[in-house]
C-alpha positions in Angstrom: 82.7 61.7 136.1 80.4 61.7 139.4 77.1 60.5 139.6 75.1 63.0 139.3 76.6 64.3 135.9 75.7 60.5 135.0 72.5 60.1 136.4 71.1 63.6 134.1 72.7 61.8 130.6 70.9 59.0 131.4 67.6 60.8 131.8 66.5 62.0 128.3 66.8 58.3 127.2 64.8 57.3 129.8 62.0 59.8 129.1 62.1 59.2 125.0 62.2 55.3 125.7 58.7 55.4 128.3 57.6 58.2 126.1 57.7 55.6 123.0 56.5 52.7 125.2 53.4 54.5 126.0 52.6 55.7 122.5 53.4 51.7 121.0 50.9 50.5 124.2 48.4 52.7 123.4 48.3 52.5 119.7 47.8 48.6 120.0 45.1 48.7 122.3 43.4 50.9 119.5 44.3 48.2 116.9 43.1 45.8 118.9 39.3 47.0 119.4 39.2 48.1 116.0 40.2 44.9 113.7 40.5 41.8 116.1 38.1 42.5 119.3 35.2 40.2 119.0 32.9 43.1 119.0 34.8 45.1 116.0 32.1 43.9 113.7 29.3 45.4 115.1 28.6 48.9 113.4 29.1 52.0 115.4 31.5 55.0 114.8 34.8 54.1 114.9 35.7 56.7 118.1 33.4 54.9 119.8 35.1 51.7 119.5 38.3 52.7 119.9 38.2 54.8 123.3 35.6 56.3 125.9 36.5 59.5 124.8 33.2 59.3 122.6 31.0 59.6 125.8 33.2 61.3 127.5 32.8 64.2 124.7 29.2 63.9 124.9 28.9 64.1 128.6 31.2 67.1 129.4 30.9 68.9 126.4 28.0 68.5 124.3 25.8 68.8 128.7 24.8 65.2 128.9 23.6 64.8 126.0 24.7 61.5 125.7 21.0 59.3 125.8 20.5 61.4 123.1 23.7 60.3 121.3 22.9 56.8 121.8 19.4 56.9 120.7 20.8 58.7 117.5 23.3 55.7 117.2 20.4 53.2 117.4 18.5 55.4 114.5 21.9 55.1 112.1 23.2 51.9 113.0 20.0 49.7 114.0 18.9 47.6 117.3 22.8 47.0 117.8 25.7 49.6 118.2 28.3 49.8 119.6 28.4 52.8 122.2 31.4 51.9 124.2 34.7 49.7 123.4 33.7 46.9 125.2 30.0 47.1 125.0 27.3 46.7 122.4 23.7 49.2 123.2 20.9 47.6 122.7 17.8 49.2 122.1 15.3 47.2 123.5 17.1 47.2 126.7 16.3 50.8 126.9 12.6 50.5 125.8 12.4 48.1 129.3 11.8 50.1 132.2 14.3 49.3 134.8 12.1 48.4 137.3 10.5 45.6 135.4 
């Protein structure tokens, strides 16, 4: 048996095994800002918490809508939401002008 008849066996494995890692990685970093980040108690959708594919959605395909979005959030939810997964919108911050 030569190397390279050795070296393609070997490669399947490899993919399947980084193909699992990545899945396992990712699905714990989910499980993680859902149930036991500190800001998992906040109300907001759950999409929102878990991923930036929420504003990502409402950027790209819903044209920048996402102030919008965020305003809606604040009407659901109240003063605090959570908008991102590692941020909490307030809505008196956007009542403040920024240059103020």
């Amino acid at each position: 048996m030569d190397l390279k008849t050795d070296y393609l066996s070997l490669s399947p494995n490899i993919l399947i095994t980084c193909f699992t890692a990545s899945l396992i990685l990712c699905a714990s970093i989910v499980v993680y800002r859902l149930i036991l980040h500190p800001l998992s108690n906040f109300p907001g959708p759950q999409l929102a918490a878990a991923s930036s594919l929420y504003r990502i959605y409402h950027e790209m395909i819903r044209d920048g809508e996402w102030l919008a979005q965020v305003e809606h959030l604040h009407t659901k939810y109240g003063s605090h939401a959570i908008a991102l997964p590692s941020s909490i919108s307030d809505i008196y911050a956007l009542q403040v002008p920024w240059f103020a």
